[in-house]
VEXDREN-2710 file (C-alpha; in Angstrom, 1 decimal):
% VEXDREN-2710
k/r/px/py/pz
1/UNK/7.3/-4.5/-16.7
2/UNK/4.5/-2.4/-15.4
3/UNK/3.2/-3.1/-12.3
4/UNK/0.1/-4.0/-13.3
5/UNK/1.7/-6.5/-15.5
6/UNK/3.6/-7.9/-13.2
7/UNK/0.5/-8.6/-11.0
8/UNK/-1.0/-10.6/-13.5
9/UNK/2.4/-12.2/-14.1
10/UNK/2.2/-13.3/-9.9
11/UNK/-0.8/-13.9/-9.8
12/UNK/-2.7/-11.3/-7.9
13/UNK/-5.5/-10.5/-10.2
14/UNK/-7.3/-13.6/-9.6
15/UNK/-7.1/-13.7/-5.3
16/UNK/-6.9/-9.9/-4.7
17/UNK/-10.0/-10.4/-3.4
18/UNK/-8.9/-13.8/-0.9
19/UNK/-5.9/-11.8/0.5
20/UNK/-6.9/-9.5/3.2
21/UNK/-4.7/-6.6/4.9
22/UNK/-4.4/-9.3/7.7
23/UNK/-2.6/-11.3/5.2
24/UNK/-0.4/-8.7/4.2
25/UNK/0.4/-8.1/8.5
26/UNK/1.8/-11.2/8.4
27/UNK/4.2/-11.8/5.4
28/UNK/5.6/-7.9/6.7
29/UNK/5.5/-8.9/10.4
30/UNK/7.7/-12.2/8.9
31/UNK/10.0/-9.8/6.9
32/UNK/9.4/-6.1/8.6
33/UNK/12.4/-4.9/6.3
34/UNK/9.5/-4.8/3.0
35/UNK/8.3/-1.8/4.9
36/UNK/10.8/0.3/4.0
37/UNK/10.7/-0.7/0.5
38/UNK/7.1/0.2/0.5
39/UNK/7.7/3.3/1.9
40/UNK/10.2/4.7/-0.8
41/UNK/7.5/3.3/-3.8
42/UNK/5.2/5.4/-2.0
43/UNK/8.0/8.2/-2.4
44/UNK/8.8/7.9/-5.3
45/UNK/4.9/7.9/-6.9
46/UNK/4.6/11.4/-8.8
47/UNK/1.3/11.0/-9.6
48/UNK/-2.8/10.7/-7.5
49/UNK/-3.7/7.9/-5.6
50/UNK/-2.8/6.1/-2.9
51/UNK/0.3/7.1/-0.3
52/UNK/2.0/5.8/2.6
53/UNK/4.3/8.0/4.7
54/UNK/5.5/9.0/8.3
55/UNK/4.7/12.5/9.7
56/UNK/5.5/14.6/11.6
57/UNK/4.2/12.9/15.0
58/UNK/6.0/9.7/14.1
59/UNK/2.8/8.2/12.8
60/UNK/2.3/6.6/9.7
61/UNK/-0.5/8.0/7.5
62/UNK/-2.2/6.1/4.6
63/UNK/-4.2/8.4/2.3
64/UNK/-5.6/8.5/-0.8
65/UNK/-5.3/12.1/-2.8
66/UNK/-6.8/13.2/-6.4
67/UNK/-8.5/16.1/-7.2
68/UNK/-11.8/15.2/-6.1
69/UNK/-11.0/13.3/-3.2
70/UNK/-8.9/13.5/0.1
71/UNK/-8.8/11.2/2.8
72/UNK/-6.0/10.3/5.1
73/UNK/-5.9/7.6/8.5
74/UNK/-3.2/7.2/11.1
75/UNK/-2.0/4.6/12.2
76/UNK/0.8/3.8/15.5
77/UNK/1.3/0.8/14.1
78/UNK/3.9/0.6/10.9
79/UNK/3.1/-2.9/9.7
80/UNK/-0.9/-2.3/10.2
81/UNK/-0.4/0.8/8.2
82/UNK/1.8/-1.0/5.6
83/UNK/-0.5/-3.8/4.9
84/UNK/-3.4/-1.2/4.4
85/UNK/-1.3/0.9/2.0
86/UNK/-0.4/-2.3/0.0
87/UNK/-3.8/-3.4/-0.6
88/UNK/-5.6/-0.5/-1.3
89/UNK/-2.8/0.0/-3.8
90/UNK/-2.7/-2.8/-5.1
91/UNK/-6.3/-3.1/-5.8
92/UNK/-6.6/0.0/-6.9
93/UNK/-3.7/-0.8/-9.9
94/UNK/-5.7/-4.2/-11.0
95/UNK/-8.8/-1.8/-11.2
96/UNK/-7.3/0.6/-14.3
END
């Protein structure tokens, strides 16, 4: 199942815009351990759009990279940065 299939299957499509990155804090902050999972999708994407990773100065960066655009924010804060990664890409897969 792709995953755009299996966001219509859950539900998403029709409150992506009701569920807010706040939202997303707090299921992670009520199972931190996602995190990690979100972090090896990110990995494991070999293709533009959106990214979530740790750098070098143990800060997480969420980005967005194609060939016309670049732009990239750090964040201290793993869950905050998780929950921004998550909807940006999750919106941006109901969008295609």
């Amino acid at each position: 199942m792709s995953m755009y299939d299996l966001l219509q299957a859950v539900g998403y499509t029709s409150i992506a815009r009701q569920v807010s990155e706040q939202d997303l804090y707090d299921a992670l902050f009520s199972h931190p351990d996602f995190v990690n999972e979100w972090l090896e999708y990110s990995e494991d994407k070999r293709c533009a759009g959106w990214y979530f990773r740790l750098n070098d100065s143990n800060k997480y960066l969420v980005g967005y990279f194609d060939l016309n655009r670049n732009i990239e924010t750090e964040y201290d804060d793993k869950l905050e940065a998780c929950a921004a990664f998550v909807k940006r890409e999750l919106d941006e897969i109901i969008k295609k």
